[in-house]
C-alpha positions as a printed Julia matrix, in Angstrom:
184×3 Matrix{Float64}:
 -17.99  15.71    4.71
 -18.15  12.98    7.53
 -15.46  11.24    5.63
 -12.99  13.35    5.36
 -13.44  14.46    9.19
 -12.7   10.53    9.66
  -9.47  11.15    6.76
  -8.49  14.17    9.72
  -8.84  11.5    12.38
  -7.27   8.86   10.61
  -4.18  11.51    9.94
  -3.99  12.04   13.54
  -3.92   8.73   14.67
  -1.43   7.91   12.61
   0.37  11.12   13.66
  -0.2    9.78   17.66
   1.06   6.07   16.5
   4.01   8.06   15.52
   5.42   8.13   18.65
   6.72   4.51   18.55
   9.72   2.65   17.33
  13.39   3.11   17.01
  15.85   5.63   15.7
  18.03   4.13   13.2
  16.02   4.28    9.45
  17.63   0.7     8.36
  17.27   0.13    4.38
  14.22  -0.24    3.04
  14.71  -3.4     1.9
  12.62  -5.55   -0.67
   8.96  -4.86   -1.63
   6.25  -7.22   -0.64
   3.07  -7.51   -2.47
   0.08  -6.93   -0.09
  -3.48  -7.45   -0.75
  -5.92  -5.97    1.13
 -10.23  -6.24    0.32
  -9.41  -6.78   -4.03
  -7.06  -4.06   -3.69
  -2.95  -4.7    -3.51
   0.02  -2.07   -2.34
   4.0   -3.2    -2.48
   4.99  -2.21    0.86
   8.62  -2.06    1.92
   9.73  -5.68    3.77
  10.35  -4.07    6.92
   7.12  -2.31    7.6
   4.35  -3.48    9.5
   1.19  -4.01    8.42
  -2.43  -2.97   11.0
  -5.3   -4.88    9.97
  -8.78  -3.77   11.36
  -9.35  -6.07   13.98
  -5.75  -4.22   16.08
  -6.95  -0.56   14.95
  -7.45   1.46   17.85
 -10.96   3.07   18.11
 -10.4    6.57   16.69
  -9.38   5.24   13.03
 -12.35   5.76   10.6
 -14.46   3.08    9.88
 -13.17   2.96    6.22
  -9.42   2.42    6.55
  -8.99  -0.89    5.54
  -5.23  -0.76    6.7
  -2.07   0.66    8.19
   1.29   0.06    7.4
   3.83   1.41    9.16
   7.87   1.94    9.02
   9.16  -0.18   11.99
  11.54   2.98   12.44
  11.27   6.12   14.09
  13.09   9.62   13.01
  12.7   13.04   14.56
   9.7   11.31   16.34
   7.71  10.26   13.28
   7.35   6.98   11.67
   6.7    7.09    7.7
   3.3    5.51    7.03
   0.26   4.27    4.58
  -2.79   4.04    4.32
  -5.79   2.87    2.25
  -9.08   4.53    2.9
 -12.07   2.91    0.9
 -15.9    4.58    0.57
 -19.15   3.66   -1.03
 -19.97   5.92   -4.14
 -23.96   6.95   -4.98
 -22.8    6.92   -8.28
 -20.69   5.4   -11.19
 -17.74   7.71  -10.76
 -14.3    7.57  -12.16
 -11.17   7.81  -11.05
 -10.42  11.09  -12.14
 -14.14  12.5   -10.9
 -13.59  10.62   -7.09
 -10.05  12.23   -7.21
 -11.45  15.87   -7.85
 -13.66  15.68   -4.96
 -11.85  14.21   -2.15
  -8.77  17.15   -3.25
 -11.56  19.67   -3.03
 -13.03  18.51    0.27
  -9.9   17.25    1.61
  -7.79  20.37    1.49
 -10.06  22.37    3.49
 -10.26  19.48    6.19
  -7.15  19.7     7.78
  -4.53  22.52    8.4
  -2.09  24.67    6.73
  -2.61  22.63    3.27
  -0.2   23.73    0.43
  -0.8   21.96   -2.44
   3.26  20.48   -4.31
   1.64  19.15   -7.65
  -1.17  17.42   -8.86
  -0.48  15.29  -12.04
  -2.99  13.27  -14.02
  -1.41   9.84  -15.04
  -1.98   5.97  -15.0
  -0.63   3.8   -12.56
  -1.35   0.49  -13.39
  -3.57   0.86  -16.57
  -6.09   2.77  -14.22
  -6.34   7.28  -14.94
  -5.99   8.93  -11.73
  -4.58  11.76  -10.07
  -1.28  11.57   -8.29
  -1.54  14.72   -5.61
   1.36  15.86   -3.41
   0.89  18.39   -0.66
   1.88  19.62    2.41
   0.24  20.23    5.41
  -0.16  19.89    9.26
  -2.3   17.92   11.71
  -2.39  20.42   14.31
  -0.56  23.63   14.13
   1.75  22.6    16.48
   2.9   19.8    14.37
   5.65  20.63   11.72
   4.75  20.61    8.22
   4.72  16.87    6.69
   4.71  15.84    3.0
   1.58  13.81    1.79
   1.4   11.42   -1.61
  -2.08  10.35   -2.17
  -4.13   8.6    -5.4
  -7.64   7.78   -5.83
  -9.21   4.9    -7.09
 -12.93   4.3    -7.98
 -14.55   1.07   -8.81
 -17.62  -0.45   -9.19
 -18.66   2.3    -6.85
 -16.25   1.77   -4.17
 -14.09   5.05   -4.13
 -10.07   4.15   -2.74
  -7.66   7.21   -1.6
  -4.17   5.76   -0.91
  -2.14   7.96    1.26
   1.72   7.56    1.66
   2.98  10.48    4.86
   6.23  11.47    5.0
   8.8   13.49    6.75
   8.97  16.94    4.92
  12.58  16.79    4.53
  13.47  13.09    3.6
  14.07  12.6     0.25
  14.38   8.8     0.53
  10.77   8.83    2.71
   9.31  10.81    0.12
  10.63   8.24   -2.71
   9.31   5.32   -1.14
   6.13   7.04   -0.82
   5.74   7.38   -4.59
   6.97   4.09   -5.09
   3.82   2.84   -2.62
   1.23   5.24   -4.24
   1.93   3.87   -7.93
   1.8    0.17   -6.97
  -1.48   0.29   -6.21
  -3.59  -2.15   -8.04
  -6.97  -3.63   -8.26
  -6.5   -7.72   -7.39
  -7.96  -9.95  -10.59
């Protein structure tokens, strides 16, 4: 329960750090490979990335990093995130992914579940869940893409945020959410 509280916090940082950048959404440009603690993400070229050490101190202990569109629209910049977790036990993808969609749609507001697909991104059986859902109630509704990842009893949930509206935001979300890989 403490973590997703932190996942809550995390979202609302990220909704706060939102109020940054410029107006124009330039192209997305090419994807860059980035590893982060044995795990990797292709992130579009123009984003930026937040590595611990520049996180402010409201992000949860367990986000490994931030990346963030270097472009604002309708005061919100499109960002990921990869959350990681120490497991008690030898769970799988699939079993990690049930519980944090359990916990984590009672943890933060107005959550309406879009779809919730079992598939394999990257050789590895997850669960690719889309929802909607607000920060705050004052915040308009935004569009979530998140997967889960266990390992060696390290849990991962990769979270993609986008406006509710933009097709091309939402696109480049799923394109982020099914790179993820474990690094050899």
């Amino acid at each position: 329960m403490k973590r997703f509280a932190s996942l809550v916090l995390s979202f609302s940082l990220l909704f706060i750090l939102s109020a940054c950048g410029e107006t124009e959404e330039p192209s997305q440009g090419e994807l860059l490979q980035q590893s982060i603690s044995g795990v990797s993400l292709n992130i579009p070229g123009n984003w930026r990335r937040i590595n611990p050490e520049s996180f402010a101190n409201t992000i949860p202990e367990g986000t490994q990093v931030i990346f963030m569109s270097n472009n604002q629209l309708n005061d919100f910049i499109q960002n990921a995130n990869i959350v990681q977790e120490s497991l008690n036990t030898d769970a799988t993808s699939l079993e990690y992914a049930k519980a944090n969609m359990l916990l984590g749609s009672k943890a933060i507001i107005d959550y309406r579940p879009v779809s919730t697909e079992e598939t394999d991104i990257n050789g590895h059986r997850t669960v690719y869940h889309i929802f909607r859902a607000r920060n705050v109630s004052t915040d308009p509704l935004r569009y979530y893409a998140q997967s889960y990842f266990a390992r060696d009893r390290i849990g991962y949930t990769v979270t993609c945020i986008a406006l509710d509206e933009d097709l091309v935001q939402q696109q480049t979300c799923n394109t982020i959410i099914r790179s993820f890989n474990f690094s050899s």
